[in-house]
C-alpha positions in Angstrom: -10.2 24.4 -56.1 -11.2 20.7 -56.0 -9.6 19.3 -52.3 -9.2 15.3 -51.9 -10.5 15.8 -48.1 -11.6 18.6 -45.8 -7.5 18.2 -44.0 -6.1 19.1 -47.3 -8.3 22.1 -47.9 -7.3 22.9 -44.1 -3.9 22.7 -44.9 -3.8 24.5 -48.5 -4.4 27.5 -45.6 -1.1 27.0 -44.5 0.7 27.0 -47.8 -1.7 30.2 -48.5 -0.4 31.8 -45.7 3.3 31.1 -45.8 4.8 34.7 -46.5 7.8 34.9 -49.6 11.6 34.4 -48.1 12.8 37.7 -46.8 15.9 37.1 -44.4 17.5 39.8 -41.6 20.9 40.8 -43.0 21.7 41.6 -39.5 20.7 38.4 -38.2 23.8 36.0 -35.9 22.5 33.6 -38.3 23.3 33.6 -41.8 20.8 34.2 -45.0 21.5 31.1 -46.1 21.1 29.4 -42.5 17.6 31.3 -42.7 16.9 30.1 -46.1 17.3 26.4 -44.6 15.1 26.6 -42.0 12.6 28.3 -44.4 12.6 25.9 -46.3 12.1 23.3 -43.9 9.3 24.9 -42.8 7.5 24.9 -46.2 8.3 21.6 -47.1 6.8 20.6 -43.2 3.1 22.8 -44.7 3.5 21.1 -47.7 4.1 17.5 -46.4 0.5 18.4 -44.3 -1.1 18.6 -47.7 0.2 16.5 -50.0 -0.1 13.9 -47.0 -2.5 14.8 -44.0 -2.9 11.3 -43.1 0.5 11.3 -41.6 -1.1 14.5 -39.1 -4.7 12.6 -38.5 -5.5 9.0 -38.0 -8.5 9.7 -40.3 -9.4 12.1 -43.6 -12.8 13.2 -44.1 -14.9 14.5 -47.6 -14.2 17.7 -48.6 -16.4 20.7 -46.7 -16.8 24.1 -45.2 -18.8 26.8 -43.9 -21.1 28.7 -46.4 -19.5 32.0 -45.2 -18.3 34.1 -42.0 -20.7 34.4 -39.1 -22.4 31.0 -40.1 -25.1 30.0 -37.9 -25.0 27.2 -35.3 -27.0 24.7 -37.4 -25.2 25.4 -40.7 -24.1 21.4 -41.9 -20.7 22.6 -42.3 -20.3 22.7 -38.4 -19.2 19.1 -38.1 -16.6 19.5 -41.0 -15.4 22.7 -38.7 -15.0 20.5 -36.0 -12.5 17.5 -38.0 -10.4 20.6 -39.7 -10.7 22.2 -36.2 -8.4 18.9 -35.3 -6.4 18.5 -38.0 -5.1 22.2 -37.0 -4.9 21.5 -33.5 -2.3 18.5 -34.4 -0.4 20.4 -36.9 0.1 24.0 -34.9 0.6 21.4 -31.9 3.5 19.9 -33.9 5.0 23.6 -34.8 4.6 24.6 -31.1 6.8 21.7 -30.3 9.6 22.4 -32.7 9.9 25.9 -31.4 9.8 24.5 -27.4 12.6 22.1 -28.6 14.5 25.4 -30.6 14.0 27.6 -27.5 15.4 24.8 -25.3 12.3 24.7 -23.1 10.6 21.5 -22.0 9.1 19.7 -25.6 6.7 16.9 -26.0 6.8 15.3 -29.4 4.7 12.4 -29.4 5.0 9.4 -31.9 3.6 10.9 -34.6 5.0 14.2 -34.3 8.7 12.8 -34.7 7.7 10.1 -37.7 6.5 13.9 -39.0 9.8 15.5 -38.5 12.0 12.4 -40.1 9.9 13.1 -43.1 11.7 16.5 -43.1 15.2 15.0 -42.0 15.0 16.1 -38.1 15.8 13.1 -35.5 18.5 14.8 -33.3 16.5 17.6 -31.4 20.6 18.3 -29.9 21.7 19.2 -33.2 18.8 21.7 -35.3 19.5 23.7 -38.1 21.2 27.0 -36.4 18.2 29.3 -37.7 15.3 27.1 -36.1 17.3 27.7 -33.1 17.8 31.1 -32.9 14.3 32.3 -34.2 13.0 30.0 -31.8 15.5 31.5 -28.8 14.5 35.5 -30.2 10.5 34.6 -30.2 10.8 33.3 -26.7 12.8 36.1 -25.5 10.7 38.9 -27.4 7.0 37.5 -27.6 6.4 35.8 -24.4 6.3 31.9 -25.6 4.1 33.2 -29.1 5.5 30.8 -32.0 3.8 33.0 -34.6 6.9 34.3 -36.5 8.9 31.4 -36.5 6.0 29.4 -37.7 5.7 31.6 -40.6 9.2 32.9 -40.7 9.4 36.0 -40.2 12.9 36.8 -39.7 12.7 40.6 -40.2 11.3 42.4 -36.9 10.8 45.6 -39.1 9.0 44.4 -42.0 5.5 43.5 -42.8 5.2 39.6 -44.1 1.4 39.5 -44.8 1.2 42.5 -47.2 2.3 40.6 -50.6 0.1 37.6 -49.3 -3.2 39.6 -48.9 -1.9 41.6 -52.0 -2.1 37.9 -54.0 -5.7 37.8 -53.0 -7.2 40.9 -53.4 -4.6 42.6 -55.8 -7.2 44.1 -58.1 -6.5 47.9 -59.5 -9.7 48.8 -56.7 -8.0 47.0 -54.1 -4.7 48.7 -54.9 -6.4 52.2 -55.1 -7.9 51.7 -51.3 -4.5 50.5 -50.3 -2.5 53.7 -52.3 -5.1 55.9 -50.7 -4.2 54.6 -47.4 -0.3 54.9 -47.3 -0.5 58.6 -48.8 -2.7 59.2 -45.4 -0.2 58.1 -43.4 -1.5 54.4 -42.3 0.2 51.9 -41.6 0.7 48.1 -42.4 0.6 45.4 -38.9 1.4 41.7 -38.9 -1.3 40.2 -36.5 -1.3 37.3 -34.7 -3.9 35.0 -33.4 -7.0 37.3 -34.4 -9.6 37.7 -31.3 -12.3 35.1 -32.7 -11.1 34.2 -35.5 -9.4 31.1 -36.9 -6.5 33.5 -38.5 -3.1 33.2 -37.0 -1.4 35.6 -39.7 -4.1 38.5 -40.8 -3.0 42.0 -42.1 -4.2 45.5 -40.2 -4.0 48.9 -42.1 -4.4 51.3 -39.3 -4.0 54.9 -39.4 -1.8 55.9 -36.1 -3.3 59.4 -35.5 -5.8 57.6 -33.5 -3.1 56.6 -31.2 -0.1 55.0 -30.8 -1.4 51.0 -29.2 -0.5 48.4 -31.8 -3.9 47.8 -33.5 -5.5 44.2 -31.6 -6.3 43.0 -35.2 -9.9 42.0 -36.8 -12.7 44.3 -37.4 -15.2 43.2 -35.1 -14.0 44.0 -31.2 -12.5 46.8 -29.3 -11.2 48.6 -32.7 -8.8 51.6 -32.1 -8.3 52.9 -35.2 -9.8 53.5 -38.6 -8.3 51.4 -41.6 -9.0 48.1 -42.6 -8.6 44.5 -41.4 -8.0 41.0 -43.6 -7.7 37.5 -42.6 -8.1 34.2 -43.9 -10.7 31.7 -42.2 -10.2 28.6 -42.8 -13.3 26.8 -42.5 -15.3 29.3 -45.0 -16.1 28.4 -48.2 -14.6 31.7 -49.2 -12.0 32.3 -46.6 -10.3 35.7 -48.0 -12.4 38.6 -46.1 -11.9 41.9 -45.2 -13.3 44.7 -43.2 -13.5 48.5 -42.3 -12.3 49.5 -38.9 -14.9 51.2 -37.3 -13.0 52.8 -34.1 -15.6 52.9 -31.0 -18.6 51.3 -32.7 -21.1 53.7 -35.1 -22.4 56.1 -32.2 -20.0 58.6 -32.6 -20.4 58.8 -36.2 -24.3 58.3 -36.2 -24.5 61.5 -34.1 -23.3 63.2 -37.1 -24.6 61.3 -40.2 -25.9 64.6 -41.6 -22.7 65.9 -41.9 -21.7 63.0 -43.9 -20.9 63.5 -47.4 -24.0 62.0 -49.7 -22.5 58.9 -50.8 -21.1 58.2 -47.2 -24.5 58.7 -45.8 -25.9 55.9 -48.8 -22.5 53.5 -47.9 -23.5 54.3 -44.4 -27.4 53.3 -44.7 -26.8 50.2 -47.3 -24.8 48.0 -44.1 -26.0 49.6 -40.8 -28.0 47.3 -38.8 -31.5 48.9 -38.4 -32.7 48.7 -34.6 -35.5 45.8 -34.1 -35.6 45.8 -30.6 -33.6 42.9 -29.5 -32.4 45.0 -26.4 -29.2 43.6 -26.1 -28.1 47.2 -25.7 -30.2 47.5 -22.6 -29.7 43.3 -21.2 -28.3 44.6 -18.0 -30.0 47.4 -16.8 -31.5 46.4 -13.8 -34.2 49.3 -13.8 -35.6 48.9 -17.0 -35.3 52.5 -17.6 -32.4 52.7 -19.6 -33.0 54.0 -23.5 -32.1 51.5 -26.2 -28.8 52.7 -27.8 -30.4 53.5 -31.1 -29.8 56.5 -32.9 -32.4 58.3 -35.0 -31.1 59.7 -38.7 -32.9 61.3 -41.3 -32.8 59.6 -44.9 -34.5 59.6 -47.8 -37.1 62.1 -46.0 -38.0 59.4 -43.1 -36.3 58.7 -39.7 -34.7 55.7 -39.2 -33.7 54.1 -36.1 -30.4 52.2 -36.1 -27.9 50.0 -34.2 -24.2 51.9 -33.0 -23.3 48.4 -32.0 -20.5 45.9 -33.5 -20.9 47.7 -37.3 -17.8 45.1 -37.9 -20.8 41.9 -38.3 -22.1 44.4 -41.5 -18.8 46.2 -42.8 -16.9 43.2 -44.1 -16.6 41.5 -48.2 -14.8 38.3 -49.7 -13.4 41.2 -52.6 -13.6 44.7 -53.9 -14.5 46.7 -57.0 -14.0 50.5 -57.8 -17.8 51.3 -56.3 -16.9 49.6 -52.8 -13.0 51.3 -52.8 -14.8 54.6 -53.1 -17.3 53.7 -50.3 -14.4 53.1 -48.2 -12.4 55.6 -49.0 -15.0 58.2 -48.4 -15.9 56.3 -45.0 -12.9 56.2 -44.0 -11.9 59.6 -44.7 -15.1 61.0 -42.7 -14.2 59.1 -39.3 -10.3 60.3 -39.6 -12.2 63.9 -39.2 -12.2 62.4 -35.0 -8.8 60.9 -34.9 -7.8 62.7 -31.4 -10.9 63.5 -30.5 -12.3 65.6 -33.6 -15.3 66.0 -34.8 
């Protein structure tokens, strides 16, 4: 997709992002109510790309990061930084709006109200009945966390982002993982805010029988259960990615790799991080005795050294195909084999 500046392509995330209208029937507001303040809020996303001057004093060409987990020097960085802003302005803006909803202190600053009379809003006293109440609920229920009325998601039982990752990676493979899942008994998490990630709306499947904690999101830190993760980041090139959960790093499953199925043990030894010293594992042992966390397997009749650590950084694509659904499937269904402590 051709983007007349880097803010438009930041914004097009928005609009990406923005889940289909689903309402609460039970709500003290009606559907119709709802459906007005929905769509206020996509015509506010959709104002931010048809005209992101109005957001930014200044637009900028048209860039983005090669991929995820981009080095430091990558060109791209400096284009991160201008959509890094444009963002800032525009979730600063939605923040505001829900403060003002909520009836808490709000700051709208010059721009942020010409923004708002764009969308018909001038008297903060008097906002549609829908704004206010999603605002008052999110305050009440999610400690001052505007993430479902930015995206409006008025149903507290019901899981926005699974027809919006659907859209992307909808294939027959992708659908296949995802049927595998639910017969398994995952289950399907809106996430908010991903831990190091610029996602603010990402979609967990997580299976449950590894415990009952609402998975954290991502697939890269302090993973709990076995499923996978997507997101959309915003400054790649390709920003539709998703990963397996690895729960507890490789180690426990290393320690067992011949008991791995074939293919799992090829799936396995085609993304793990071979050990090259680097001693991270070992940076704050004191003694310098400590062992380096590598764990020896046997394949293809040698022995092979190779890292337990963060397997999220390897296990992790931009789209599937029926080879990789089996890989995962298989993966996934030889880790459930420790859900509670197995093995």
């Amino acid at each position: 997709m051709v983007y007349r500046s880097l803010e438009q392509r930041a914004a097009q995330g928005y609009l990406d992002l923005f889940p289909q209208f689903i309402p609460d029937s039970q709500a003290p507001v009606s559907v119709s109510e709802q459906r007005a303040f929905y769509d206020l809020m996509e015509r506010f996303y959709r104002l931010a790309y048809e005209e992101p001057q109005l957001f930014v004093p200044r637009l900028h060409e048209d860039s983005a990061l090669p991929g995820l987990f981009s080095s430091a020097s990558d060109p791209g960085r400096e284009a991160q930084n201008h959509m890094k802003k444009f963002r800032k302005m525009l979730d600063s803006t939605v923040m505001q709006m829900y403060l003002c909803g909520a009836k808490k202190e709000y700051r709208l600053d010059r721009r942020q109200k010409a923004i708002l009379a764009r969308l018909g809003i001038e008297d903060y006293e008097n906002l549609p009945a829908a704004w206010v109440w999603m605002a008052e609920k999110e305050h009440l229920e999610r400690f001052q966390s505007p993430s479902r009325f930015a995206h409006c998601c008025f149903r507290a039982d019901y899981t926005y982002t699974v027809e919006i990752y659907e859209k992307a990676f909808g294939n027959e493979a992708f659908h296949r993982l995802t049927g595998w899942m639910a017969e398994h008994g995952y289950r399907t998490f809106d996430i908010y805010d991903t831990t190091a990630s610029g996602c603010k709306f990402a979609l967990t499947y997580a299976n449950p029988a590894w415990g009952k904690e609402r998975p954290r999101g991502g697939f890269e830190y302090k993973i709990k259960h076995t499923g996978i993760s997507l997101r959309y980041e915003p400054y790649c090139r390709d920003p539709w990615i998703f990963g397996v959960c690895i729960p507890g790093g490789m180690k426990p499953y290393l320690e067992h790799f011949q008991e791995m199925p074939a293919a799992v043990r090829d799936f396995v030894m085609s993304r793990v991080k071979r050990c090259d010293g680097c001693r991270y594992c070992v940076q704050t042992d004191k003694t310098g005795k400590r062992p380096l966390a590598r764990i020896p397997v046997q394949y293809g009749g040698e022995e092979h050294a190779l890292c337990p650590y963060y397997p999220g950084y390897r296990f992790w694509w931009t789209g599937i195909d029926e080879a990789l659904a089996d890989d995962i499937i298989g993966l996934l269904s030889f880790m459930d084999r420790f859900a509670g402590g197995g093995g």
